[in-house]
N, C-alpha and C positions, 0 to 999 in steps of 0.2 A: 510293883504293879503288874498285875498279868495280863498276859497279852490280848490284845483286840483287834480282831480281823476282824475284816472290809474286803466287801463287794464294791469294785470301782468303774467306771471309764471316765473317757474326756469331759469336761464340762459342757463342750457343746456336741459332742458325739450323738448319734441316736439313741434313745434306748434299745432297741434291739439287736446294734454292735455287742461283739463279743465282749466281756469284761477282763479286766485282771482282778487277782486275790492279793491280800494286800494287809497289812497291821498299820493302828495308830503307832505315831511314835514322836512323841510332843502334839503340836498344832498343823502337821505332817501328815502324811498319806507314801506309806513305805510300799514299792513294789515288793514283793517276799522273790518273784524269780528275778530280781537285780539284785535283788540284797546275797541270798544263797549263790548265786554268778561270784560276789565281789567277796562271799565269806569264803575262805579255803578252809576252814573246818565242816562247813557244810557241803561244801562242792562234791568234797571225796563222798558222799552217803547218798548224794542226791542227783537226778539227774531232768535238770529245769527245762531240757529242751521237747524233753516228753512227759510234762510234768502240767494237768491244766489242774490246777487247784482250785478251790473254792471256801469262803471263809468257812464252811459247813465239813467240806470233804475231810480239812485242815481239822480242824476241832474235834470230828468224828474219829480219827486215828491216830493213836497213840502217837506215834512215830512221828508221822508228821507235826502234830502238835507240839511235841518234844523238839522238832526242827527249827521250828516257827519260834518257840521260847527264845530258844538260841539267838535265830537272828534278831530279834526284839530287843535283846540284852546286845548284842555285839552291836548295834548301828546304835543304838543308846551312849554307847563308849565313845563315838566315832568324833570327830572335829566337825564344828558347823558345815564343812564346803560338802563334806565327804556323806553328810547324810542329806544336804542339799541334791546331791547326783543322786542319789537312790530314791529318794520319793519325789513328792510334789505336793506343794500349797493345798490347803485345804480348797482355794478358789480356783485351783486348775482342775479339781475333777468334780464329778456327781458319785455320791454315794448312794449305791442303792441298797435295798432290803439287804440284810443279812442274807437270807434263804428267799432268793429273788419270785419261784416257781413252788414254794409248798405244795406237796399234795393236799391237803387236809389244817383250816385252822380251826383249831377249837375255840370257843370262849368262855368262859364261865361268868354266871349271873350268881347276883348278892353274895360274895365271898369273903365280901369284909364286914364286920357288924356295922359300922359308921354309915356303908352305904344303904346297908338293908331298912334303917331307920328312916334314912331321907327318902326311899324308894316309896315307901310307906306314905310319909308324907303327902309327895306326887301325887299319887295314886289318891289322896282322901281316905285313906284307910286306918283302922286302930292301930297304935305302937305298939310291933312284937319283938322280943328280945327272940335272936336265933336259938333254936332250941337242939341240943344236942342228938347226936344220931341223924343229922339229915346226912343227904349226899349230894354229892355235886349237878348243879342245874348246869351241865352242856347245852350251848348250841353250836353252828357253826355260822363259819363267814363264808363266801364265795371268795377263791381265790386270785383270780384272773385282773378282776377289776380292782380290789380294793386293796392291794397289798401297794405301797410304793415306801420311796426308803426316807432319808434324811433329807428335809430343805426340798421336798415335791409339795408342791397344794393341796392342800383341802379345800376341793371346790363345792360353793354353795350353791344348788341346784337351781332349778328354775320352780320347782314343787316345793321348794325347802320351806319348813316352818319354823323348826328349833331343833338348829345343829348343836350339839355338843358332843363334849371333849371326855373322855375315860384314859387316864393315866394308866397301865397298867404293864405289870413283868412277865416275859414270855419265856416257856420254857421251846427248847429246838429237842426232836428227838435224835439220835444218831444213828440208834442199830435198831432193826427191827424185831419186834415184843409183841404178847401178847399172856394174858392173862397171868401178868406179872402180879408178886406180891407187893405192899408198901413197902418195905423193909428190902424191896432188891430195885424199887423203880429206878436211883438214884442210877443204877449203872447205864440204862437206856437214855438219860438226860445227854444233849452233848455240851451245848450250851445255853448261856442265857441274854434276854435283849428286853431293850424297851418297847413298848406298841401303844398306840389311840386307837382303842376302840373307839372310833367317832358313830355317834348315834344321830337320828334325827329322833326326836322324842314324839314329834306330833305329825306324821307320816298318815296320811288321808289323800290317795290319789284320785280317787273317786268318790263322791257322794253316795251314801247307801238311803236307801227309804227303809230298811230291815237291820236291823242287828244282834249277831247272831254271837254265842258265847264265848267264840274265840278270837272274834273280831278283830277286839285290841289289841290280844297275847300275836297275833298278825301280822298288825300294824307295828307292832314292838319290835318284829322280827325282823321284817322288810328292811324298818329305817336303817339297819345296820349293814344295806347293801350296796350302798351306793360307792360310786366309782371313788376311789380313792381314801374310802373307810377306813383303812387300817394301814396306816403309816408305822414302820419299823428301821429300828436302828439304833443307833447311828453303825455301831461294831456288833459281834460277835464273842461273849466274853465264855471262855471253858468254866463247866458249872462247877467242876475240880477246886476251882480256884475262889468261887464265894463259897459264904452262907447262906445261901441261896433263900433259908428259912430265917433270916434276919439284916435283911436289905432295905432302908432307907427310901422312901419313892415319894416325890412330888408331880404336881401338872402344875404350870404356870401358864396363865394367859397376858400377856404384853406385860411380862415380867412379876405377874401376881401372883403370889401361888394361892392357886381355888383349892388344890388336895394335896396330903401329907398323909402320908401311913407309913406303915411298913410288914414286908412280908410277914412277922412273928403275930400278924393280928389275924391274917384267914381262916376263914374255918376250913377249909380243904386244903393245905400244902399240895406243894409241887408235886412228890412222892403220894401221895395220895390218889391226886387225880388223875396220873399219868395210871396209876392202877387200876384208878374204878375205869376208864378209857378204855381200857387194853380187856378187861372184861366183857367187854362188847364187840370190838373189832381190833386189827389186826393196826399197829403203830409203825409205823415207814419211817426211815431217816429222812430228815428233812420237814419230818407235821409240827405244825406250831401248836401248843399252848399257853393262849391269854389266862393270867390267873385270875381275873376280875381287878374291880376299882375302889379304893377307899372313897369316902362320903368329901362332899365341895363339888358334885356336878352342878355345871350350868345350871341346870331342870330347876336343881335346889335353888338355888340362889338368886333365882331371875337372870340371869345372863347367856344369853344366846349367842353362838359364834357371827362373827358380823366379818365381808371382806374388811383387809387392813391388818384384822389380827395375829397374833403368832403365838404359838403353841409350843410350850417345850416341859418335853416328861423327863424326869430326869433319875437314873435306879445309881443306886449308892455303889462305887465300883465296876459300872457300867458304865453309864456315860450320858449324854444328852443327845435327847432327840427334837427334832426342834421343824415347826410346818407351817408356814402361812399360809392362811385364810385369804381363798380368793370367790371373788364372781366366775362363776359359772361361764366359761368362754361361748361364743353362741358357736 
């Protein structure tokens, strides 16, 4: 299995406490600077006391990530007591976002055919099959407010009308690119994670007496800003190690799965978009991108997020990511 870094602190820590870097390892939450302390094969290479890692920093370089392998596999061998001393309960810590502070997330709209049908739908509009030769519909997310990681809330606003959920696979960038080919993107990728693009579908903050031709396409955009939109996680898995272009992805809602796809159905691959991107502006280590959502939104279905519920997106090789739905605290 390859390894999967984590961004961690205490369960009841603040968020704004420093974190540790850290890999799954079973049902576990491994420190990487106790584990490389307690490895003597890692000790001699590494030096943990000037060492602040991050699951991103970790995955982004060779070396380290070649370190990390290591420890993953060497406390995997270890005796129950012995990998008890090096991590911690899933329920002693909070995981946060993989890439806590992204400069930049991208998202991409209708990238799966299944979605672009229902979207259609929604909308009231004729069925179109995607038609070959487009390119990728970017937008972006703000990233301050709406990034949080595994097991944060999705809180339902006070304006809320129909929150829903977007299952979908995120690439991390590592080195920074620009006007990269498809055929070299793969090398900029660092790694990959889960994310909910959470949307609000029917986003009208104010009453208009006039409506004007971008109104909706607006209104579409907005919904997707709200505090705590795009939950990420649960690990950090090295893109090295999938098929990043044949991954497995559901969204369950209180255990239902509303969507099933998988990466081999988009019409713009990872490598693709990370291409068309980088023809526009300059790609930093640490930019997210969402690759879009296969078809089973809420919108579709009639089902709207309601406090109570739980969310869990789950990418084949990855891992689960998992968020209850809450009221809006005043």
């Amino acid at each position: 299995m390859p390894v999967r870094l984590v961004n961690f602190i205490a369960k009841d820590a603040p968020a704004t406490d420093p974190f540790s870097a850290g890999f799954l390892c079973g049902d576990r939450v491994a420190d990487i600077i106790r584990v490389v302390t307690a490895c003597s094969e890692i000790e001699a290479a590494c030096d943990p006391a000037n060492c602040r890692p991050s699951a991103l920093t970790i995955c982004a370089s060779e070396y380290c990530l070649a370190a990390a392998e290591k420890c993953s596999e060497w406390l995997a061998a270890q005796d129950e007591a012995t990998i008890a001393s090096l991590s911690f309960g899933r329920d002693e810590v909070r995981l946060l976002s993989p890439v806590p502070a992204p400069g930049k997330v991208f998202c991409l709209a209708q990238n799966f055919p299944s979605h672009i049908g229902e979207t259609r739908q929604i909308m009231h509009a004729e069925p179109q099959k995607p038609k070959g030769g487009t390119t990728p519909k970017v937008f972006l997310k703000p990233t301050t407010n709406t990034i949080c990681g595994d097991g944060d809330p999705i809180p339902i606003s006070r304006n809320a009308q129909f929150i829903d959920y977007e299952g979908e696979m995120c690439v991390v960038i590592g080195k920074k690119c620009k006007y990269v080919e498809p055929q070299e993107a793969g090398r900029y990728i660092a790694g990959v994670t889960c994310m909910n693009d959470v949307s609000e579908r029917d986003l009208l903050l104010w009453g208009r007496t006039e409506e004007g031709p971008w109104d909706k396409f607006f209104d579409w955009l907005n919904g997707k800003w709200m505090d705590n939109f795009a939950p990420m996680g649960p690990c950090l898995v090295p893109a090295g190690s999938l098929d990043i272009d044949n991954l497995e992805l559901t969204c369950s809602v209180n255990g239902e799965v509303r969507q099933r796809g998988n990466t081999s159905e988009m019409i713009h691959s990872a490598a693709q978009t990370v291409s068309y991107i980088s023809q526009m502006l300059t790609l930093m280590p640490g930019d997210v991108i969402a690759l879009g959502t296969p078809g089973g939104v809420g919108k579709a279905l009639g089902k709207k997020l309601v406090p109570g519920d739980v969310v869990t997106v789950e990418i084949e090789g990855v891992g689960v990511l998992t968020n209850p739905v809450v009221a809006e605290s005043a």
